[in-house]
C-alpha positions as CSV (number, residue, x, y, z in Angstrom):
1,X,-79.2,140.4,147.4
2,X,-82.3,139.6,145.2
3,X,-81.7,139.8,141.6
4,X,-84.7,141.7,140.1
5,X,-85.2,140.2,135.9
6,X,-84.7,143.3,133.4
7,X,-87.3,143.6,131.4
8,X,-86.0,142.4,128.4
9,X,-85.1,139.0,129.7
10,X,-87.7,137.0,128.3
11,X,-86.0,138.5,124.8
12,X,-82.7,137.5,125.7
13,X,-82.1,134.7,128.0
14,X,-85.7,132.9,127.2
15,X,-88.8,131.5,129.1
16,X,-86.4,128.9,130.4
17,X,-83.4,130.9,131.5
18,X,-85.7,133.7,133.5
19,X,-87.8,131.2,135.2
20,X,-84.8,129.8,136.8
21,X,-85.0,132.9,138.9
22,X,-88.5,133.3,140.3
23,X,-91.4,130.8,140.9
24,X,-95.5,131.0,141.5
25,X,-97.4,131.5,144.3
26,X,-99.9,129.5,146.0
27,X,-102.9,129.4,147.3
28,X,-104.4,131.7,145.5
29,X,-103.2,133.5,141.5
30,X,-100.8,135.8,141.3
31,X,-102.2,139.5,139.5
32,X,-100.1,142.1,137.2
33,X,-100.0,144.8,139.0
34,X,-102.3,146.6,136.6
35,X,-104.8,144.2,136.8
36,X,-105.0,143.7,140.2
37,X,-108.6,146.0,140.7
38,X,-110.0,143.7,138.3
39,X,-109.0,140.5,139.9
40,X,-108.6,138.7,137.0
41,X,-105.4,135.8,137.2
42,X,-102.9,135.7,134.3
43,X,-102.8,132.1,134.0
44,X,-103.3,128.8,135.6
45,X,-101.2,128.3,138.5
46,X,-99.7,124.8,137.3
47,X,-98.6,125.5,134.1
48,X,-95.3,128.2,133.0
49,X,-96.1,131.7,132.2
50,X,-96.4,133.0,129.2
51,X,-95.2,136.2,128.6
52,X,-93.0,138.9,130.2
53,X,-95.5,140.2,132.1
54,X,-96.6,136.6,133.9
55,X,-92.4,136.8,134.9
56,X,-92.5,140.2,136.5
57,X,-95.7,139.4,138.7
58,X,-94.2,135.9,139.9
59,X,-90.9,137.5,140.5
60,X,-93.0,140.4,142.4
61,X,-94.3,137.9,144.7
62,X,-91.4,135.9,145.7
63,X,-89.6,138.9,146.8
64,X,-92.4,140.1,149.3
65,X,-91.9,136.4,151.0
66,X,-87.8,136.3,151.0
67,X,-87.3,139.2,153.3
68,X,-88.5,137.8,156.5
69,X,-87.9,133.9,155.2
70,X,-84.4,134.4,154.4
71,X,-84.1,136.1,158.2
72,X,-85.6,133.1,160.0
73,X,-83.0,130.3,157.7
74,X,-80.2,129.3,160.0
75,X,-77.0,127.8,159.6
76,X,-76.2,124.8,161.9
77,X,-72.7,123.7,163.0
78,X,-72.7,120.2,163.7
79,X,-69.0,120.5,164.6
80,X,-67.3,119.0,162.3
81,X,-70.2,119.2,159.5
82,X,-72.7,122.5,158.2
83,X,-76.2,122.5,157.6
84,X,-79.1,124.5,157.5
85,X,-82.6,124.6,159.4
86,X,-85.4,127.3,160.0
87,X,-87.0,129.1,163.1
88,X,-90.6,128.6,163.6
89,X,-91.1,130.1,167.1
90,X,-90.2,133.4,168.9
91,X,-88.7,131.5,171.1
92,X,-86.5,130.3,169.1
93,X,-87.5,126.4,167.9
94,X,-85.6,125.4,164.7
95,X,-86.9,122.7,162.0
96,X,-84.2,120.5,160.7
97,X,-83.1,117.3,159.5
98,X,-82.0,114.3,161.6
99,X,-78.9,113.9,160.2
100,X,-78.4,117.2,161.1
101,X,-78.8,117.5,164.5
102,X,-77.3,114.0,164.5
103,X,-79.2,112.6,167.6
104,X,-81.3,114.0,171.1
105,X,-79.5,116.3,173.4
106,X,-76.8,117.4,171.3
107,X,-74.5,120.9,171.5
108,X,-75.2,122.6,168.4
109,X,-73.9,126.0,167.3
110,X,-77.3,128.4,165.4
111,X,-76.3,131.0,163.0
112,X,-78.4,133.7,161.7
113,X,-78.4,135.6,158.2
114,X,-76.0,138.8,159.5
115,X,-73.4,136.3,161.1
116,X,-74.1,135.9,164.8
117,X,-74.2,132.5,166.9
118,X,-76.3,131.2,169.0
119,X,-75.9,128.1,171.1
120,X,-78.3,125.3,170.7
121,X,-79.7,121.7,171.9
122,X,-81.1,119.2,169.4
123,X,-84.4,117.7,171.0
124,X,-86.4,115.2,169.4
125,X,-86.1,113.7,165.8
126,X,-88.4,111.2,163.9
127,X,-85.6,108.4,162.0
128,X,-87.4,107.3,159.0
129,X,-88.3,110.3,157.9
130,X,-85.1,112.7,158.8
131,X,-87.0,114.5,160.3
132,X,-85.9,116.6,163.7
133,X,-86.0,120.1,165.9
134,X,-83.9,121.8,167.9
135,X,-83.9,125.2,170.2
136,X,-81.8,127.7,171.2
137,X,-81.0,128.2,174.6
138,X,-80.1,131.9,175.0
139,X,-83.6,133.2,175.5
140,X,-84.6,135.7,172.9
141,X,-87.4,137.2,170.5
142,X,-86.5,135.4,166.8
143,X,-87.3,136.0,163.4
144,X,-89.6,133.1,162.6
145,X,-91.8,131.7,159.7
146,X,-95.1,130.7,159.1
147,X,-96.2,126.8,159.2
148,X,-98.6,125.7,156.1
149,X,-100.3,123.6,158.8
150,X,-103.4,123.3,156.2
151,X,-101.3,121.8,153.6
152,X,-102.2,123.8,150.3
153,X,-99.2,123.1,148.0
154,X,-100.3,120.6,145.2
155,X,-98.3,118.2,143.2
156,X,-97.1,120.7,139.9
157,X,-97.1,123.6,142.3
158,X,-94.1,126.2,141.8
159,X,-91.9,126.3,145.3
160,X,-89.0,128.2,146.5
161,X,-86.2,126.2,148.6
162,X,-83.4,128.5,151.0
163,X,-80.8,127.1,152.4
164,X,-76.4,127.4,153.3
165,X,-75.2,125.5,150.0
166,X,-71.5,124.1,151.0
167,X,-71.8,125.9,154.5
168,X,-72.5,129.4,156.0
169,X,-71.1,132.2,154.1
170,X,-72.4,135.8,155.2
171,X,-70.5,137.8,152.3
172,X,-72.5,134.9,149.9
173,X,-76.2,134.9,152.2
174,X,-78.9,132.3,152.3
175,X,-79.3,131.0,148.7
176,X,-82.3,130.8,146.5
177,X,-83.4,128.1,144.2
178,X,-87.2,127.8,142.5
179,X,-88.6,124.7,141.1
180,X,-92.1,121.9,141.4
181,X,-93.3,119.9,143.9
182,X,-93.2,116.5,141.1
183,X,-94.3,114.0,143.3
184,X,-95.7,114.1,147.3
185,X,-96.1,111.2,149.4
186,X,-97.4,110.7,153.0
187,X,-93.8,110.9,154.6
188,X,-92.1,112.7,151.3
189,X,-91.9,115.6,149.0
190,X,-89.6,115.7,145.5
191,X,-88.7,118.5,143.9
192,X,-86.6,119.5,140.7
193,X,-85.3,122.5,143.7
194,X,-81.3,122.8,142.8
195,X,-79.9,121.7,146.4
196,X,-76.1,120.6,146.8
197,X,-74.5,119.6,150.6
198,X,-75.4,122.1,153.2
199,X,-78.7,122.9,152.2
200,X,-80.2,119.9,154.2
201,X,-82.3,120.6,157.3
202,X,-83.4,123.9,155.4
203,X,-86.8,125.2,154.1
204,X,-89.3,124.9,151.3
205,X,-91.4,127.0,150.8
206,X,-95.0,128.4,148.8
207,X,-94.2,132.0,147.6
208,X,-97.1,133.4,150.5
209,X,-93.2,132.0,152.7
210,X,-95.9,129.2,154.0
211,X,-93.5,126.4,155.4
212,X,-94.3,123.3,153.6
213,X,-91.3,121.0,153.9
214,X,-87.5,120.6,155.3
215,X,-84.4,119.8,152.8
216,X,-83.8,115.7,153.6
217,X,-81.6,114.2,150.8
218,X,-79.9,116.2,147.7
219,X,-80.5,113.2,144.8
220,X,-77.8,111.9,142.4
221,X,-78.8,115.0,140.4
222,X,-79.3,118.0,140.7
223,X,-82.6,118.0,140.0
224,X,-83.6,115.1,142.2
225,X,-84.6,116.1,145.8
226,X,-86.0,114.7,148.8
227,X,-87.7,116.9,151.8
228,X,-90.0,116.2,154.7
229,X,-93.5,117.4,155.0
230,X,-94.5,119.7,157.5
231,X,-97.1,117.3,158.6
232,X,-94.3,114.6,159.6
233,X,-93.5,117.6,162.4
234,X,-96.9,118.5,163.2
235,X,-97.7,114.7,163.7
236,X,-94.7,114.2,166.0
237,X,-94.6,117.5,168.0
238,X,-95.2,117.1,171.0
239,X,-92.9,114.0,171.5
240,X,-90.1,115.7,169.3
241,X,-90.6,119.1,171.7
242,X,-90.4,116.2,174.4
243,X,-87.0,115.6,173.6
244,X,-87.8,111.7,172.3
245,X,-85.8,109.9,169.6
246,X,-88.6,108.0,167.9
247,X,-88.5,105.1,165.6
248,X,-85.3,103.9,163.7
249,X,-83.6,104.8,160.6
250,X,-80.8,105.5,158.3
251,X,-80.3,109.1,159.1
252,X,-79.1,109.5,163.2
253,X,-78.3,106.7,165.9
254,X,-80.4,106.3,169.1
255,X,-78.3,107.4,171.6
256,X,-76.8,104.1,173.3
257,X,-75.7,103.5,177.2
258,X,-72.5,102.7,178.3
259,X,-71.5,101.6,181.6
260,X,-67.6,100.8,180.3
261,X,-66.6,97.2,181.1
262,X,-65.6,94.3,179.2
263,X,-67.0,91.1,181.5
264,X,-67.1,87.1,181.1
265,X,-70.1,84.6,182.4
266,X,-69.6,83.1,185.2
267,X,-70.4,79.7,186.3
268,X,-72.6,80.5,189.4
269,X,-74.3,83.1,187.6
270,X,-73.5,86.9,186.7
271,X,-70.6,87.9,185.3
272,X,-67.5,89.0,185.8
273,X,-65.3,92.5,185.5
274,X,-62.4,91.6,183.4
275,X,-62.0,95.2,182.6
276,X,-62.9,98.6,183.5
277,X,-62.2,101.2,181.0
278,X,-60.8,104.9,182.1
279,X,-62.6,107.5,182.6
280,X,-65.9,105.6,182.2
281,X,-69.2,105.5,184.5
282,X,-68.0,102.1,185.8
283,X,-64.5,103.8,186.5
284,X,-66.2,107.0,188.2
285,X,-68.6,104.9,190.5
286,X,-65.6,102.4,191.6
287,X,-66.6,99.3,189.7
288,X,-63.3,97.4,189.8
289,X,-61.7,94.2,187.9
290,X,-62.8,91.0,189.2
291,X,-66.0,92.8,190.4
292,X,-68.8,90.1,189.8
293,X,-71.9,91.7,188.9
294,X,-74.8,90.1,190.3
295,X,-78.3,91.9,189.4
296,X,-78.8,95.2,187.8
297,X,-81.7,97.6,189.3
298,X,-82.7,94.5,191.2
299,X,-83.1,91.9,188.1
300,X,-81.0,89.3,187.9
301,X,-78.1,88.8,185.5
302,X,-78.3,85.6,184.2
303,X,-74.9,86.1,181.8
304,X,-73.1,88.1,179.5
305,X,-75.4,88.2,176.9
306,X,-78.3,89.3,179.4
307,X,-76.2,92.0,181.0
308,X,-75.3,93.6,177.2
309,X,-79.0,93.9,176.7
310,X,-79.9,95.2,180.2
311,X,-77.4,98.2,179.7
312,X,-78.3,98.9,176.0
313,X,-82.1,99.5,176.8
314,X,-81.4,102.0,179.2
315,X,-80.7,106.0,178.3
316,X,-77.7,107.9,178.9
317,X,-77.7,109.6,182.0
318,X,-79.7,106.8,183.5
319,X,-78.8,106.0,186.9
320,X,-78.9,102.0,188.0
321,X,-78.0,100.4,190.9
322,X,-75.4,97.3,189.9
323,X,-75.5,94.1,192.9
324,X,-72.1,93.3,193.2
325,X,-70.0,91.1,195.0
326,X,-66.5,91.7,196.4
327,X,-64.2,89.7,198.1
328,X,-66.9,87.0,198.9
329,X,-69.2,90.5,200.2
330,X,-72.0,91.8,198.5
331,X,-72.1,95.5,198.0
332,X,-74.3,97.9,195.9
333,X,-73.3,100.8,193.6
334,X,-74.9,103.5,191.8
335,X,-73.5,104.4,188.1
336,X,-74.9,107.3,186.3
337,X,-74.7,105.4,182.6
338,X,-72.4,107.3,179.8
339,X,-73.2,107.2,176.2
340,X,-71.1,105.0,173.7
C-alpha cells in the first residue's frame, strides 16, 4: 500500500525524512493542486522542494504512476535465485537483467503483483551491459508500461525505482524507493535509488511511469546504483527479440556446445574417443570408445586442439555430422550437440 505524508510531516520528520518518500516528475513541472488553472510550477524541477505544499504535489504525482507500474513489475525465479523485471508488451515481453535471466533459451518462472506464475523463456541478452528480455509463453493480455523511447530524464532528475527486494513477497508487494539520476553515461545510469539483492532486472522510472532504465548492479552502498538505459534495449531489439546472445561480459555465459567425449591426437590425423560420457549427445548418437573422429560437417580435424574449437563455435542444439572410422570402416553420424 502507498503511504500518503500527513500533513504535518515537513514539521516533524523534516525536508529530508519526507522526501525519502515521494520524488518529482518529469518532463514537464509538477502544479498544487490549487494552482493548477494558472499553470504556474512551484519550483525548478532539479532542485528539493521547499515547503509542504511542493511535498504533497510530488507525492500526488507519483501515486497516479504506481498503480499500473507496480502491476506490470514481475518477480523472476531463476530457480535457485529471485529477481525482478517489468512487462513492456500485451503480449507479455519482460525487460530484465542478464544476470537474471542467466543466458538465451532458459525456463524461467514470471510472477505478477497478486501472486500468480507464469512460465517464461529468456531470449536475447546484450553482456556488457546486463542487459536482457524474456517472454512469457502462456499467451495472454498483460499489464504493461510505457517506454521513454525519447529519453527525457536528465542528469539531477528525481526517479522512482520498483522492484522484489530479497525476493517475491505478496503479503510485503513491489517496493518503492525515490532518489536522482547522479550521473548517465552511453551504456549506464547511477542513482542514489535504495536497491538491496532482488531488485535487479527491475524498473526505473520518471513519475509520468515513463521506463527509463532496468536495475543492473546494487553498489557497495546503498546509495550506489547501477541500471541500464532504455536505449541499450531499444538499440538491441530486434536481435534480443531474435533470441541472440550478443557480445561478452561479466554478467551471463554464452551458452557453450557439448558433444561429451574426452579424445587424444592421433598420429595419422583426427583423433581418437578415449571416452564417451553417459547420457551425452555422443552417447545418444552411438559415438563409441576408440571411435576415431575423422572430419566434422565435412572439415577436417587436424587434432585435438582443432576439434575443441570446432565444437565450441557451434550452438546447442546444433546438429553436425561427425566422419568416423570404425574397425578400419568409415561411417557417418549425426549428433544433435548438448550444452555444457
Amino acid at each position: 500500500m502507498t503511504q500518503v505524508l500527513p500533513h504535518d510531516c515537513w514539521r516533524r520528520v523534516g525536508a529530508s525524512a519526507a522526501l525519502a518518500l515521494i520524488s518529482l516528475s518529469l518532463g514537464s513541472p509538477i502544479l498544487a493542486a490549487d494552482e493548477k488553472a494558472e499553470a504556474r510550477p512551484l519550483y525548478n524541477l532539479q532542485e528539493a522542494p521547499e515547503s509542504i505544499r511542493d511535498l504533497l504535489a510530488i507525492q500526488e504525482a507519483l501515486q497516479r504512476s504506481l498503480p499500473r507500474t507496480r502491476k506490470a513489475t514481475v518477480g523472476i525465479d531463476m530457480g535457485g535465485g529471485s529477481g525482478s523485471g517489468v512487462i513492456v508488451s500485451k503480449e507479455g515481453m519482460v525487460l530484465t537483467a542478464a544476470h537474471v535471466s542467466g543466458g538465451v533459451g532458459k525456463k524461467l518462472t514470471v510472477i505478477m503483483e497478486d501472486g500468480t506464475k507464469h512460465k517464461a523463456t529468456s531470449l536475447g541478452l546484450v553482456a556488457e551491459t546486463d542487459a536482457a528480455m524474456l517472454k512469457i509463453d502462456e499467451k495472454g493480455s498483460y499489464p504493461y508500461v510505457e517506454i521513454d523511447k525519447e529519453e527525457r530524464a536528465l542528469m539531477g532528475d528525481w526517479v522512482f525505482a520498483l522492484g522484489h527486494s530479497g525476493g517475491f513477497n505478496k503479503e510485503r508487494g513491489v517496493g518503492v524507493r525515490i532518489g536522482r539520476i547522479v550521473r548517465w553515461a552511453d551504456q549506464t545510469i547511477q542513482t542514489d535509488c535504495n536497491l538491496i539483492g532482488g531488485d535487479s532486472g527491475g524498473p526505473l522510472f520518471d513519475l509520468k511511469g515513463r521506463l527509463i532504465g532496468i536495475h543492473s548492479r546494487v553498489g557497495a552502498s546503498l546509495e550506489q546504483n547501477m541500471h541500464v538505459p532504455i536505449r541499450v534495449f531499444l538499440r538491441h531489439w530486434e536481435k534480443m527479440e531474435a533470441s541472440e546472445f550478443i557480445g561478452e561480459g561479466p554478467f551471463a555465459e554464452k551458452p557453450v556446445a557439448f558433444l561429451g567425449v574426452g579424445t587424444e591426437d592421433r598420429e595419422e590425423g583426427g583423433v581418437e574417443v578415449k571416452v564417451v560420457g553417459k547420457e551425452t549427445a555422443a552417447e545418444e548418437a552411438g559415438v563409441k570408445v576408440g571411435d576415431a573422429i575423422l572430419e566434422i560437417d565435412g572439415n577436417e580435424v587436424e587434432n585435438k586442439e582443432k576439434f575443441s574449437a570446432g565444437i565450441k563455435g557451434l550452438k546447442p542444439g546444433t546438429k553436425v555430422k561427425l566422419k568416423i572410422l570404425r574397425d578400419d570402416e568409415e561411417i557417418e553420424i549425426e549428433v544433435e550437440l548438448g550444452e555444457k
